[in-house]
Structures are given as structure tokens and as C-alpha cells.
C-alpha positions in Angstrom: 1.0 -38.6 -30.9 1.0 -35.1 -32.3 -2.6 -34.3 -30.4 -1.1 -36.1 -27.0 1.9 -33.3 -27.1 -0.8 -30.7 -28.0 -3.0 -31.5 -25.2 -0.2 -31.5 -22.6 1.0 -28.2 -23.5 -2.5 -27.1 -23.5 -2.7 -28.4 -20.0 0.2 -26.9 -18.8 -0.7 -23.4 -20.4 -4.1 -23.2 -18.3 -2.7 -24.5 -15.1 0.4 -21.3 -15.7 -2.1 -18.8 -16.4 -4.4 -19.4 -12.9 -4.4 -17.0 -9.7 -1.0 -15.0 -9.6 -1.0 -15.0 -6.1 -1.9 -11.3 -5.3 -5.0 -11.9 -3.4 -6.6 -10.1 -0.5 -5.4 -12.4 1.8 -1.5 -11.7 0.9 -1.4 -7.8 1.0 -3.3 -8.2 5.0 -1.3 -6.5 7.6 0.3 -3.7 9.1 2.8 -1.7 6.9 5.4 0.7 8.8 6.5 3.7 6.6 10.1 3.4 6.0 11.1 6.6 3.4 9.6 9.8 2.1 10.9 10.3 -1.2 13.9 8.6 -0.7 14.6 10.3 2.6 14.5 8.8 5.9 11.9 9.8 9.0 11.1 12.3 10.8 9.6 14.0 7.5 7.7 17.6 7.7 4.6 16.7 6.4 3.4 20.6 6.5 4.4 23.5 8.1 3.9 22.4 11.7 3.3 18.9 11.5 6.6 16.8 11.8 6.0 12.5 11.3 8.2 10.2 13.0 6.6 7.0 12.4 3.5 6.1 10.2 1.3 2.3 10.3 -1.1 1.6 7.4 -3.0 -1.5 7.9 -4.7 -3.4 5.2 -8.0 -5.5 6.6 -9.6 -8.7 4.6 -12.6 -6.5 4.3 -10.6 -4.0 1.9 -10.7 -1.7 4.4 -7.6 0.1 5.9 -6.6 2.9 8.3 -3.2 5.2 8.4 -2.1 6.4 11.3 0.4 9.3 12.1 2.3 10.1 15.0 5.0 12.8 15.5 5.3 16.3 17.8 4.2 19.8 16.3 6.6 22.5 15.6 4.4 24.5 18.9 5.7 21.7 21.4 2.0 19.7 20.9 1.8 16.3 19.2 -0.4 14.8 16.6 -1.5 11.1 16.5 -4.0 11.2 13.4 -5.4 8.1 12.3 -7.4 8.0 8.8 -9.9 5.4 7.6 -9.8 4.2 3.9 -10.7 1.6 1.5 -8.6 -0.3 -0.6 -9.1 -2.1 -4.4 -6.6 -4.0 -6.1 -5.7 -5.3 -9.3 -2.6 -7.6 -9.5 0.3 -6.0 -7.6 -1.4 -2.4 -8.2 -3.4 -0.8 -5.1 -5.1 2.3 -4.4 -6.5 3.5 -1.3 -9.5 6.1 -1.2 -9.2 8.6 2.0 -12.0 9.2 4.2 -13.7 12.2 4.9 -11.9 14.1 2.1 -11.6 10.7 -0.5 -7.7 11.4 -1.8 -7.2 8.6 -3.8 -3.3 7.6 -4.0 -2.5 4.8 -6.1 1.3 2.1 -5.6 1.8 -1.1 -5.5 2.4 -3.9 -3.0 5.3 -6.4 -4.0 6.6 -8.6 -1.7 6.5 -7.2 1.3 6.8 -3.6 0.0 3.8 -1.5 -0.2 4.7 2.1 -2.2 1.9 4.9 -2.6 2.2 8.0 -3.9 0.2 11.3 -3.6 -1.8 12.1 -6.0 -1.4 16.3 -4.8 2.3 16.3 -4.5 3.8 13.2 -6.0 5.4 12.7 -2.8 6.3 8.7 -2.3 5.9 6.7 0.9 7.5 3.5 1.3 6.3 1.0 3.8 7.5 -2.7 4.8 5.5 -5.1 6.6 
């Protein structure tokens, strides 16, 4: 009797402990920035640059791509979009820029994706 309860609560501690549901397939989408720092858009990115809305979008094939979009402080606008890559592990992510390979590191939960930069600690807050 004793090795029948033993057994079933070994059975139920391997089926608890399998995939915790934070695969590839979950954090695929498009991801609209929400905040910077706690503030709401348009942010000043730099001097001249101003955003009002921002899209990251997370692909199957761990790539991903950030696009920009806002007017410049000399009446022109900007409409930057930036390839990356993406790794995971559990709800942690980090993204690795292309050409310049700024790594900023968050975490997806939910439907929340947070990153920070690794440069100014600045945090970005999207929702898909």
C-alpha cells in the first residue's frame, strides 16, 4: 500500500515538473510599446528624434524586428526599423540588435513583454 501512494506521488511530481508553457510558439507576435519608464508616448528618444509609437515583432524563427516611427525636432520624420534575434529561457528574453548587437534583456509574461537598455537602463513596456 505504502509503494502504491509512493508511486502516485511520484507520478504526479514528473507530470508537474514538464514544459512550463513558455515556448517559442507563445511569445509570437507583434508587441506595441506602451510606456518609457513609466511615462506615456511620445518619448524623446535623443536630441532630435521624438517616438510616438513603436512595434516589436517576435518570429517562430527567433528572429524579431523593432520598428520606430515619430517626426524629428527639424519637421522630418523617422520610420526606423531594426532586425534582431531573440533567445529565451523561461519567461526571461533578450534580444541582440543588428548591425551594432545591443543586447537588452526583460521578460515576456502574459501578454507583457518588458526590455530594458543595457546603455541607459531606460524600460520599454509593450502589450500584444
Amino acid at each position: 500500500m505504502i509503494r502504491r501512494v509512493f508511486l502516485i506521488f511520484v507520478l504526479l511530481g514528473v507530470t508537474a515538473c514538464g514544459d512550463d508553457g513558455t515556448g517559442t510558439e507563445s511569445v509570437v507576435g507583434s508587441y506595441v510599446l506602451q510606456t518609457v519608464d513609466g511615462g506615456s508616448l511620445p518619448w524623446v528618444a535623443s536630441g532630435s528624434t521624438e517616438i510616438t509609437a513603436e512595434l516589436v515583432i517576435l518570429n517562430a524563427d527567433m528572429s524579431c524586428r523593432r520598428r520606430s516611427t515619430g517626426p524629428t525636432t527639424d519637421g522630418g520624420s523617422v520610420t526606423p526599423t531594426e532586425v534582431c534575434t531573440y533567445t529565451m529561457k523561461f519567461e526571461a528574453i533578450f534580444l541582440m540588435f543588428s548591425p551594432n548587437g545591443t543586447p537588452y534583456s526583460g521578460s515576456i509574461i502574459g501578454s507583457t513583454l518588458t526590455l530594458t537598455n543595457p546603455a541607459s537602463g531606460v524600460v520599454f513596456i509593450y502589450r500584444r
